[in-house]
N, CA, C and O atoms as a GROMACS GRO file, in nm:
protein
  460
    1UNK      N    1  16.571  10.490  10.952
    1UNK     CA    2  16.690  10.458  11.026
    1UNK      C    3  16.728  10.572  11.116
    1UNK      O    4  16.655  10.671  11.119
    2UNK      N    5  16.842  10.566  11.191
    2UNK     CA    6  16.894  10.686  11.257
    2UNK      C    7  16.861  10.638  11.402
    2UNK      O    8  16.828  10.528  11.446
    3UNK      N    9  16.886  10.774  11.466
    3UNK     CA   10  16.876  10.790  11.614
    3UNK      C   11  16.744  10.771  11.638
    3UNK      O   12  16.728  10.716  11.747
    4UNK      N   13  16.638  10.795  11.580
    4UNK     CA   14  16.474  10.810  11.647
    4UNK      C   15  16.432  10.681  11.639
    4UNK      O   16  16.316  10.661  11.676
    5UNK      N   17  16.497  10.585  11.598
    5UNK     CA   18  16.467  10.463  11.561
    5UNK      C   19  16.540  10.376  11.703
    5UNK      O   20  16.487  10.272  11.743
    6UNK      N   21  16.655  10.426  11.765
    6UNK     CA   22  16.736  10.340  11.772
    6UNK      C   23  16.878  10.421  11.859
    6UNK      O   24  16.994  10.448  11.828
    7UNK      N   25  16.788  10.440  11.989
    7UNK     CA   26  16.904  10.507  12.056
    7UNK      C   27  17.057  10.505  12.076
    7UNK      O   28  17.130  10.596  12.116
    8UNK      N   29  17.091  10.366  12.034
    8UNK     CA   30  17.272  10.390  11.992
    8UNK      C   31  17.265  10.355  11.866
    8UNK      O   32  17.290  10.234  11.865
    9UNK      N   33  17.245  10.394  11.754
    9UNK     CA   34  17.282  10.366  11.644
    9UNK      C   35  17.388  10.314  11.596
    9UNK      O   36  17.367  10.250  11.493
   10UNK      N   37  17.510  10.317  11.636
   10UNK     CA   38  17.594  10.207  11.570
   10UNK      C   39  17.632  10.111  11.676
   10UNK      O   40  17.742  10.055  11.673
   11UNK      N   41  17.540  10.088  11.772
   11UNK     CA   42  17.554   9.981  11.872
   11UNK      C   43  17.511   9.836  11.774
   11UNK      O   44  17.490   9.836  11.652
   12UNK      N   45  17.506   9.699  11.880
   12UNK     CA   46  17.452   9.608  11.746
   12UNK      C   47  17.287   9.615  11.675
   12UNK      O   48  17.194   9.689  11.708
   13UNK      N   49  17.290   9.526  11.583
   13UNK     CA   50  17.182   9.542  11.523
   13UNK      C   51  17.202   9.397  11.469
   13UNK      O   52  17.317   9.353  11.465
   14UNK      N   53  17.102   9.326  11.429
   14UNK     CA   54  17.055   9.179  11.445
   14UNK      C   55  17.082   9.166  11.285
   14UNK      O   56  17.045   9.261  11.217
   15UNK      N   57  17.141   9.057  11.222
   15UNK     CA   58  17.150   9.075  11.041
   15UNK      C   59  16.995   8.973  11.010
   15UNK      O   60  16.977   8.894  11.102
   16UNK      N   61  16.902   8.966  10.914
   16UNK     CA   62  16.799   8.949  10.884
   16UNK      C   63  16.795   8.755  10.834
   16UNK      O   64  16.723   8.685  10.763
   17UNK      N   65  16.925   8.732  10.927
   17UNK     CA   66  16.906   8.588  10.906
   17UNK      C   67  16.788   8.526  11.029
   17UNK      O   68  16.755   8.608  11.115
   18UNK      N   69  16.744   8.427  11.033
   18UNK     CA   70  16.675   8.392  11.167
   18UNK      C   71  16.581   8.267  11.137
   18UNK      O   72  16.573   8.220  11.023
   19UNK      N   73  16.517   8.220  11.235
   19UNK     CA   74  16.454   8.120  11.231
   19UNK      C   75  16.266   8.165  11.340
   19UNK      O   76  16.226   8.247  11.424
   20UNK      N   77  16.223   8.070  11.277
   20UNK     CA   78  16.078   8.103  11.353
   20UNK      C   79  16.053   7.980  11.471
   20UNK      O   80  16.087   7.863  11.450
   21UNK      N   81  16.013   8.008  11.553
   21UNK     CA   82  15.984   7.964  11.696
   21UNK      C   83  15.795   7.902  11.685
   21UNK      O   84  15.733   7.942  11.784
   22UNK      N   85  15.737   7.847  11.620
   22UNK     CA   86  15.620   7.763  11.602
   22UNK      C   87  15.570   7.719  11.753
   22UNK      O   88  15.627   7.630  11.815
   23UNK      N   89  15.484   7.776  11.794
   23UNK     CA   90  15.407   7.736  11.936
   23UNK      C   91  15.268   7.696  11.906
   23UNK      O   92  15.197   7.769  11.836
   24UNK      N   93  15.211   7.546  11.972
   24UNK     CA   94  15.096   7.534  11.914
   24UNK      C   95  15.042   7.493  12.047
   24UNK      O   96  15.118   7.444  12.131
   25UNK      N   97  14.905   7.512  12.071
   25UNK     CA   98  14.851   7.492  12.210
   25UNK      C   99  14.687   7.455  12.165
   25UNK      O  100  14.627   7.468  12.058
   26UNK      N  101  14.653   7.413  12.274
   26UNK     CA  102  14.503   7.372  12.289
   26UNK      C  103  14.424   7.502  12.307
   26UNK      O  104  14.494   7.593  12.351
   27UNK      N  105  14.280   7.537  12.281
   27UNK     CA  106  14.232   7.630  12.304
   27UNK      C  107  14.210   7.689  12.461
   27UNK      O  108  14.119   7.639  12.527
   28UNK      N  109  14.271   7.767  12.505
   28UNK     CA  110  14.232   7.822  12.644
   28UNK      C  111  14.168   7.927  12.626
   28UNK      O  112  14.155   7.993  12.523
   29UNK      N  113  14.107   7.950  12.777
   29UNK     CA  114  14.043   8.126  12.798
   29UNK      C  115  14.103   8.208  12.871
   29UNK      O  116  14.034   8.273  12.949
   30UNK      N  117  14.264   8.231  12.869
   30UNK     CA  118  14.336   8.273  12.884
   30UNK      C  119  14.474   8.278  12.803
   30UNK      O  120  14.518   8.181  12.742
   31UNK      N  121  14.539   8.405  12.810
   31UNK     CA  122  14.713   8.418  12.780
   31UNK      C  123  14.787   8.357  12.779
   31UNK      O  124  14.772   8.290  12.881
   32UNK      N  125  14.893   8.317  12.718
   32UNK     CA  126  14.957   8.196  12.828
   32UNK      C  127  15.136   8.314  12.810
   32UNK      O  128  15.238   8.270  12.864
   33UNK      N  129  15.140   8.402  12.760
   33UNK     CA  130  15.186   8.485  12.772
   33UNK      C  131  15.199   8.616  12.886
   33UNK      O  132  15.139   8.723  12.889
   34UNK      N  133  15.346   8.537  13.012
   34UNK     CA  134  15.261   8.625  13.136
   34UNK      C  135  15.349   8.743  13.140
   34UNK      O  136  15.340   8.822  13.233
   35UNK      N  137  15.433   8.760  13.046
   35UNK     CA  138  15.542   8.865  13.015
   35UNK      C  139  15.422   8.976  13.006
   35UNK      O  140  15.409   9.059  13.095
   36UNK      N  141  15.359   8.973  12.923
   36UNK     CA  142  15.243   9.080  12.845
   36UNK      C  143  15.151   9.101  13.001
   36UNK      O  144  15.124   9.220  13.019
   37UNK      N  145  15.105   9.017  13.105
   37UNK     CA  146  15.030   9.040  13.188
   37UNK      C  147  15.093   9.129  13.323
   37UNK      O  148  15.026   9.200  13.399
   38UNK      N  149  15.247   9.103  13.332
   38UNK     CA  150  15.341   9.179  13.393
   38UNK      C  151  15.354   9.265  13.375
   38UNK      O  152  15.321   9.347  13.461
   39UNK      N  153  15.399   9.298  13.277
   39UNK     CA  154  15.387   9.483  13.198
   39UNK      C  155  15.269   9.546  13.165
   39UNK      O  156  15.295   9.650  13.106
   40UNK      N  157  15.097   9.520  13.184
   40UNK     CA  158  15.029   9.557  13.212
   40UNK      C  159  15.051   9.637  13.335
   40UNK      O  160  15.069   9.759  13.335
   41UNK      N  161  15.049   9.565  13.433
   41UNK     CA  162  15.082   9.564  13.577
   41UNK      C  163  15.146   9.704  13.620
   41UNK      O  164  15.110   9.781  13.710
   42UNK      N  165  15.254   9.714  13.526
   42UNK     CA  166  15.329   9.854  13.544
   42UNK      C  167  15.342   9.930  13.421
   42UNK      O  168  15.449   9.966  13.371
   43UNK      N  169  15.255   9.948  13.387
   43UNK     CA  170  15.235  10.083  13.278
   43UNK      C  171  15.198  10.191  13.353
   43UNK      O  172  15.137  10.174  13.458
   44UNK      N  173  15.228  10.307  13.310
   44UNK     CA  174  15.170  10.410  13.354
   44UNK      C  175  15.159  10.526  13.309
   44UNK      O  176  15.243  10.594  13.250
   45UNK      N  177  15.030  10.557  13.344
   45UNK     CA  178  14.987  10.619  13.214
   45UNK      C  179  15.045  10.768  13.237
   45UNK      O  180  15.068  10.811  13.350
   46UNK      N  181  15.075  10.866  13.079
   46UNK     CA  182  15.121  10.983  13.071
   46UNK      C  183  14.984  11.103  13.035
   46UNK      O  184  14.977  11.220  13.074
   47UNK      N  185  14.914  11.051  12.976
   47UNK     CA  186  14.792  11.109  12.911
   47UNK      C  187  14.710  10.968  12.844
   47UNK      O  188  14.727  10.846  12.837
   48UNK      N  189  14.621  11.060  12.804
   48UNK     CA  190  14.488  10.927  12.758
   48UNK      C  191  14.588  10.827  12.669
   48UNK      O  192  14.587  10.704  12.680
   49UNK      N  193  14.664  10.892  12.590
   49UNK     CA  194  14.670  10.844  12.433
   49UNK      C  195  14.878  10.736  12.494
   49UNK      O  196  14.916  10.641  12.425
   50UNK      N  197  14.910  10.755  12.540
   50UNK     CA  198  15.064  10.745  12.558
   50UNK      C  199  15.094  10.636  12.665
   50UNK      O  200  15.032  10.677  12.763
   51UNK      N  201  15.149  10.532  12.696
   51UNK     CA  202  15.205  10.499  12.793
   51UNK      C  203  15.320  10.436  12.789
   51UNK      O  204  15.350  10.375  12.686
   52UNK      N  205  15.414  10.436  12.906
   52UNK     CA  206  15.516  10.387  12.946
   52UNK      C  207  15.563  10.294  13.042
   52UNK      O  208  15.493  10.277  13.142
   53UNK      N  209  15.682  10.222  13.028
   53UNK     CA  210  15.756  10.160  13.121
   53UNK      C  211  15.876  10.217  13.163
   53UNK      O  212  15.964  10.263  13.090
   54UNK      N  213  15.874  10.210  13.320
   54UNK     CA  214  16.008  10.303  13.326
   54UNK      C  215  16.133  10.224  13.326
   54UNK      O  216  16.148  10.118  13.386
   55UNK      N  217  16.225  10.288  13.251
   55UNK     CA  218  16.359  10.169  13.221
   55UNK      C  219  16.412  10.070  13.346
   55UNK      O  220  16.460   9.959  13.323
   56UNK      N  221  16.403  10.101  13.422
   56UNK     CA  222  16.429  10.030  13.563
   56UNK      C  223  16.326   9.890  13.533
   56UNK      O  224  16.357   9.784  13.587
   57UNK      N  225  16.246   9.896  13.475
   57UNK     CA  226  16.167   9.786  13.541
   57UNK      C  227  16.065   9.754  13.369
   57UNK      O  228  15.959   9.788  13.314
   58UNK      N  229  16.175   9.677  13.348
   58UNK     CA  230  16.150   9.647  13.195
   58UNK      C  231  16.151   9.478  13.210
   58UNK      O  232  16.258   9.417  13.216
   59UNK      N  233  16.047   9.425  13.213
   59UNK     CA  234  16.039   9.289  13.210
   59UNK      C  235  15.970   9.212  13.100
   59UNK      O  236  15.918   9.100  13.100
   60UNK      N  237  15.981   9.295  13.016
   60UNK     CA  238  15.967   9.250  12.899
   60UNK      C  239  16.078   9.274  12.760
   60UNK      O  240  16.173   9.350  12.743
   61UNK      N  241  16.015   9.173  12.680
   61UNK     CA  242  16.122   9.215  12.507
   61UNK      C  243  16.059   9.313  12.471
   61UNK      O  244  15.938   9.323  12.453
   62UNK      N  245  16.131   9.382  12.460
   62UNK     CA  246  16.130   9.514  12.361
   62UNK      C  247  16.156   9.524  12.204
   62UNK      O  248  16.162   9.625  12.133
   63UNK      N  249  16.169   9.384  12.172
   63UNK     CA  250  16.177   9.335  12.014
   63UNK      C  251  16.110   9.220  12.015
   63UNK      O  252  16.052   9.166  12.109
   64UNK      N  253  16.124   9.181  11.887
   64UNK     CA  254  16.068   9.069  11.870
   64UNK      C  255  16.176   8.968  11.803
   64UNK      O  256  16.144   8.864  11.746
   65UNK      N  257  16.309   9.015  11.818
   65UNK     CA  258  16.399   8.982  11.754
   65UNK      C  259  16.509   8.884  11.932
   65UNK      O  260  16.546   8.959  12.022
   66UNK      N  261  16.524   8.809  11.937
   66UNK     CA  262  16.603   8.734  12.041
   66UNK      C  263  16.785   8.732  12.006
   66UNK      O  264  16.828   8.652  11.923
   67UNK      N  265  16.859   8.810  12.065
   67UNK     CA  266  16.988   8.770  12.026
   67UNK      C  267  17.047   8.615  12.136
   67UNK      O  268  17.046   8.604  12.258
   68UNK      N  269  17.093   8.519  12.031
   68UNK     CA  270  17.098   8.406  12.152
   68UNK      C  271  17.220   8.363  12.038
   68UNK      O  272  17.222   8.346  11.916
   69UNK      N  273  17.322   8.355  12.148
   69UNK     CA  274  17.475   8.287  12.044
   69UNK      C  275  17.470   8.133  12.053
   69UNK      O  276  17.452   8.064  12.154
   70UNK      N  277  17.493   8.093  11.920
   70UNK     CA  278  17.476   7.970  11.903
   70UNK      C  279  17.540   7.850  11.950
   70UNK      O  280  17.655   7.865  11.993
   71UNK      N  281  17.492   7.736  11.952
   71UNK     CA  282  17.557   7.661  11.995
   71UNK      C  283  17.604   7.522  11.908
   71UNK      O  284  17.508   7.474  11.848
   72UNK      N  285  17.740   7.444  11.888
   72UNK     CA  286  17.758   7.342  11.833
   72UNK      C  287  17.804   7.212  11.902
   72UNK      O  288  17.858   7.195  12.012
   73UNK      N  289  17.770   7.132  11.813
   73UNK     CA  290  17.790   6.954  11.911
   73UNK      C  291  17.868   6.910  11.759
   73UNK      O  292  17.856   6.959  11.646
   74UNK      N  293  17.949   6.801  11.808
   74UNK     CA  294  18.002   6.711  11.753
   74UNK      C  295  17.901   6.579  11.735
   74UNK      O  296  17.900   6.510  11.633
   75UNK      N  297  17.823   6.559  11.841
   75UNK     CA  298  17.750   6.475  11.849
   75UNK      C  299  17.615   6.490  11.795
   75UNK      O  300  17.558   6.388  11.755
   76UNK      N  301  17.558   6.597  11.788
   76UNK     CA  302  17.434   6.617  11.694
   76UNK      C  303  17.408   6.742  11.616
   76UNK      O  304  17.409   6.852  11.670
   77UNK      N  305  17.383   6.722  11.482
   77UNK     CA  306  17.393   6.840  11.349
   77UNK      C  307  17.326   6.966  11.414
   77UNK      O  308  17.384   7.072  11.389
   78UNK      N  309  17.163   6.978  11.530
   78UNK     CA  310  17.128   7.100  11.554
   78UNK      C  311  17.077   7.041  11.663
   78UNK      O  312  16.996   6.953  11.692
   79UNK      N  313  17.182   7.153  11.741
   79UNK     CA  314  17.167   7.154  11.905
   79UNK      C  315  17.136   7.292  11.938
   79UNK      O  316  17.203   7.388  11.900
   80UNK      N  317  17.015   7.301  12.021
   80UNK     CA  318  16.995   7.421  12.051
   80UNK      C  319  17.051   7.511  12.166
   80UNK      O  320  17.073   7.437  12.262
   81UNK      N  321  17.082   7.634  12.194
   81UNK     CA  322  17.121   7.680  12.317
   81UNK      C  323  17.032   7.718  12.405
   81UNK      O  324  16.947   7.806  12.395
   82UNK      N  325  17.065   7.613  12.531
   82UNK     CA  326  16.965   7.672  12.673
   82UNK      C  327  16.910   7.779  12.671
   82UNK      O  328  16.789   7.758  12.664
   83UNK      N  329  16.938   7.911  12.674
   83UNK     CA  330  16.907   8.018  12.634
   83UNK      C  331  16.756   8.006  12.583
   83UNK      O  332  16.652   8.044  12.637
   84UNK      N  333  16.780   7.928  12.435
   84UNK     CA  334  16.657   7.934  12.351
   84UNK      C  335  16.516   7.900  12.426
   84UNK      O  336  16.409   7.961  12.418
   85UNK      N  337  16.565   7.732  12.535
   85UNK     CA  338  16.492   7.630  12.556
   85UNK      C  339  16.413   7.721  12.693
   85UNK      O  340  16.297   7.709  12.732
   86UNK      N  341  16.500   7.795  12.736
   86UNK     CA  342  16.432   7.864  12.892
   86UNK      C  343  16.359   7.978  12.856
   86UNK      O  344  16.281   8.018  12.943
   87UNK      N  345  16.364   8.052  12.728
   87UNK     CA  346  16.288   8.115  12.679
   87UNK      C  347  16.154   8.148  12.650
   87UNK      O  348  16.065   8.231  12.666
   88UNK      N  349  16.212   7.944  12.553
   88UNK     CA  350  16.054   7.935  12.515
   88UNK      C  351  15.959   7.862  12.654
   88UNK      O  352  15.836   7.865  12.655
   89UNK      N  353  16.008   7.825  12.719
   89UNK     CA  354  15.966   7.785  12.865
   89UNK      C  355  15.889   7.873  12.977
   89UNK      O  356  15.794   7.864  13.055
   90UNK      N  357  16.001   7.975  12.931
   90UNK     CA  358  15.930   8.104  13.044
   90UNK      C  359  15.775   8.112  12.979
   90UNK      O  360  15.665   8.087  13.027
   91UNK      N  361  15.834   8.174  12.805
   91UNK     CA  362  15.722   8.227  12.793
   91UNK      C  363  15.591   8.178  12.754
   91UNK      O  364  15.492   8.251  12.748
   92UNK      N  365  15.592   8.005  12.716
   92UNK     CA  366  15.466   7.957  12.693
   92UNK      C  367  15.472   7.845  12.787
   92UNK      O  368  15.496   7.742  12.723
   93UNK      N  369  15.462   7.828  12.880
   93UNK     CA  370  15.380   7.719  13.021
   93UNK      C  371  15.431   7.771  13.135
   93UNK      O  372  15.529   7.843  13.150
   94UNK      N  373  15.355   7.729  13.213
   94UNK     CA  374  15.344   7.735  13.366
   94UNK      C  375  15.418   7.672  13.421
   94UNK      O  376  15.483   7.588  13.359
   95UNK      N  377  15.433   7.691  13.561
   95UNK     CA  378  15.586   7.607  13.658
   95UNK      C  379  15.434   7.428  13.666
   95UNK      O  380  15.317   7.406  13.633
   96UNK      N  381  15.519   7.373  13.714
   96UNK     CA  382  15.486   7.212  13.674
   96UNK      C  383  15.402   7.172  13.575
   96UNK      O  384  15.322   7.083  13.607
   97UNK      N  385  15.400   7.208  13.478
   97UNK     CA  386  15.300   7.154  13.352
   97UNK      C  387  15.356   7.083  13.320
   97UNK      O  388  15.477   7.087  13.345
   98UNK      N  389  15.293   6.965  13.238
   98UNK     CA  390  15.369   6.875  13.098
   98UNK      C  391  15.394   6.974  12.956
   98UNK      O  392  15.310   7.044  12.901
   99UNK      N  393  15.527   6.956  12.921
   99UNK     CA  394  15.581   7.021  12.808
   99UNK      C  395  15.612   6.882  12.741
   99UNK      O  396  15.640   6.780  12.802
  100UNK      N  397  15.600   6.900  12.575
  100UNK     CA  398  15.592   6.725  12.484
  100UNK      C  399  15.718   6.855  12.413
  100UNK      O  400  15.720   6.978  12.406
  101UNK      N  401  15.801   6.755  12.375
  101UNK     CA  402  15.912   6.781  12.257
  101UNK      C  403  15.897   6.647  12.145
  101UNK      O  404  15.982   6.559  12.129
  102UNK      N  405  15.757   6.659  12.070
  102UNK     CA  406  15.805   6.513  12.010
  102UNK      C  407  15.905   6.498  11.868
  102UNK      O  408  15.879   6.428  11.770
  103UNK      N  409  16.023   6.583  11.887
  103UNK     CA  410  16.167   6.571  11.815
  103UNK      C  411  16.232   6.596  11.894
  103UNK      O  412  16.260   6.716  11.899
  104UNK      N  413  16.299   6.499  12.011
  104UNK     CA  414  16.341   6.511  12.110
  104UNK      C  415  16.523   6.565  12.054
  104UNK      O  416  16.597   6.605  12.143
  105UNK      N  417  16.555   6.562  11.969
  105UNK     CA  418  16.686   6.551  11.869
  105UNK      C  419  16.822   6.504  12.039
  105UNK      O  420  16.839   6.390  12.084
  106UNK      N  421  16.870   6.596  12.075
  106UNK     CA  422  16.992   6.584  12.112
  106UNK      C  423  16.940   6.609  12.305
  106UNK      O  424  17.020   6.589  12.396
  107UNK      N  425  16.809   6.651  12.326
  107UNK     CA  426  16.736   6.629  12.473
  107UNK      C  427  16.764   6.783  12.516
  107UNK      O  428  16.694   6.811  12.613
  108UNK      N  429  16.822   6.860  12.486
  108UNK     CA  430  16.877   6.996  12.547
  108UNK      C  431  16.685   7.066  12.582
  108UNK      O  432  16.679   7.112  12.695
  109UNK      N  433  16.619   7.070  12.545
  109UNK     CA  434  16.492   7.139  12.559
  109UNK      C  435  16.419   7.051  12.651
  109UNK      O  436  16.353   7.109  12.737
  110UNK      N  437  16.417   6.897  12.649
  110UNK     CA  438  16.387   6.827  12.788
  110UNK      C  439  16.492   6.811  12.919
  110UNK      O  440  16.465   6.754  13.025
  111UNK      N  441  16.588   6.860  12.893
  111UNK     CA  442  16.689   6.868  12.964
  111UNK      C  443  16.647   7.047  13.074
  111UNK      O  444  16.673   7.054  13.194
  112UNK      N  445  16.601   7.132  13.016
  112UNK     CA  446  16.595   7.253  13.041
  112UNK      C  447  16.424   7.260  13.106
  112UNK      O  448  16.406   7.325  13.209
  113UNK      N  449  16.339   7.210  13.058
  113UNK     CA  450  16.251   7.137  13.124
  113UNK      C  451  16.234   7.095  13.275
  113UNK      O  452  16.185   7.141  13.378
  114UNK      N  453  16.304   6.974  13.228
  114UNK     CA  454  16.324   6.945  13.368
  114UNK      C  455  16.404   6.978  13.499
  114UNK      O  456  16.385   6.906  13.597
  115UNK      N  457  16.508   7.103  13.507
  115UNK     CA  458  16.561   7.166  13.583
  115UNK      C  459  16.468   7.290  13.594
  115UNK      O  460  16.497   7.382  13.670
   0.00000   0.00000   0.00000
């Protein structure tokens, strides 16, 4: 714990509740992760062993942890927040692909989709 961990230390910190995000795809010969191919792009190197991104130009998560405030409906038990749906959008398909939701629940993820 501490500062070397965690440059503001009593800034927030995520509590160890959470849920998992399940992505399943067909076999490609490629990434489909273009966050990771972006920040290739701008690394730069310090020595053999070290590299960096300079804070200016951070286009990637730096966790693996997503803070996204939740959202509730009257109309359906689990509604997800946009947030979540453009997320998982960015980061697994391409601009005009077919995306399948087959638990369409309350439409918010085909809704986000299609805008």
């Amino acid at each position: 714990g501490g500062y070397l961990q965690n440059k503001k230390p009593l800034g927030y910190k995520p509590n160890c509740v959470s849920e998992s995000l399940l992505v399943y795809r067909k076999k490609a010969p490629f990434l489909l992760d273009k966050n990771i191919k972006i920040a290739e792009k701008r690394l730069k190197p310090i020595n053999k062993i070290i590299l960096y991104l300079e804070k200016k130009e951070l286009p990637i998560e730096t966790t693996n942890c997503w803070y996204i405030t939740p959202k509730s409906s009257k109309d359906h038990p689990a509604v997800f927040p946009e947030s979540l749906c453009e997320r998982a959008l960015n980061y697994y398909s391409f601009e005009n692909e077919v995306v399948c939701d087959p638990f369409a629940g309350s439409g918010t993820f085909g809704m986000v989709a299609k805008s």
